[in-house]
N, C-alpha and C positions, 0 to 999 in steps of 0.2 A: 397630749400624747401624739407620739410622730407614729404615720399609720405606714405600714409596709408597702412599698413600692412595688406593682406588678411584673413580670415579666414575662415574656414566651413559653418560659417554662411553670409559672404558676400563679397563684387563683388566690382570691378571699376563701375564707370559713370564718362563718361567727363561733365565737366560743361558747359563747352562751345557748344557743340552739341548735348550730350545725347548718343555718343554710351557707347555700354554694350558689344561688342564683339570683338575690333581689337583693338590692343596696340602693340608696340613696347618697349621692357621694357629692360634696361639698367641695369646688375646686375652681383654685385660680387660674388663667390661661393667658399667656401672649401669645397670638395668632397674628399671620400673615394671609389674610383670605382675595381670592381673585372672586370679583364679583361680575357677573354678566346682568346687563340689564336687557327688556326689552323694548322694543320700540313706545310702547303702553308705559314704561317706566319703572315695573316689576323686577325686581333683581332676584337673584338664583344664584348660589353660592358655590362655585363651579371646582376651586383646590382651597386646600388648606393647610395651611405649613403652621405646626406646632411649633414658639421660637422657645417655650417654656413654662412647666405648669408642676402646680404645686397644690397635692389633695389636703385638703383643711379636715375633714372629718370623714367619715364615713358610717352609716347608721343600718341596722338592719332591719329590713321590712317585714321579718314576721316577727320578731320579738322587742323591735323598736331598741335593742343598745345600740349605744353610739359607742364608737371607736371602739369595740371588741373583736378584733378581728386579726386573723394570722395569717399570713402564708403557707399553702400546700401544695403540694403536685397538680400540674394538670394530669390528668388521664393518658400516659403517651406520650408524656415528657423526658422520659428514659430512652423511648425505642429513639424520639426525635433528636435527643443530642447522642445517638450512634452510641448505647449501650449494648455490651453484648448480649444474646439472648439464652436466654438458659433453657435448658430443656436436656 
């Protein structure tokens, strides 16, 4: 199942429960990371350039399905892409 891709303007919901806040999410990354070390030899991971990623699954935490999930609005994603306001 190919999972739906985030964006600015929206959010998971599981289908099957309704959460909006806790996932578990399965996922590939090509990264470019600048790393600072210290004198002691500890390293600290100071930027991170995402060159590409790709989510494998996604599972929900209070009801445990995997890949049931949809896209919705964020909360204010209307006002934010300069809809106008009714009233």
């Amino acid at each position: 199942m190919t999972v739906p891709a985030l964006t600015s303007e929206t959010r998971w919901r599981c289908t099957l429960c309704g959460n909006l806040t806790r996932f578990d999410v399965t996922r590939t990354a090509r990264v470019t990371e600048f790393l600072h070390f210290d004198l002691a030899g500890e390293s600290k991971v100071e930027e991170t350039q995402v060159l590409s990623e790709t989510v494998e699954s996604v599972r929900c935490r209070w009801c445990n399905a995997v890949d049931q999930v949809e896209l919705i609005a964020r909360p204010g994603a209307d006002e934010a892409a300069g809809a106008p306001e009714q009233g």
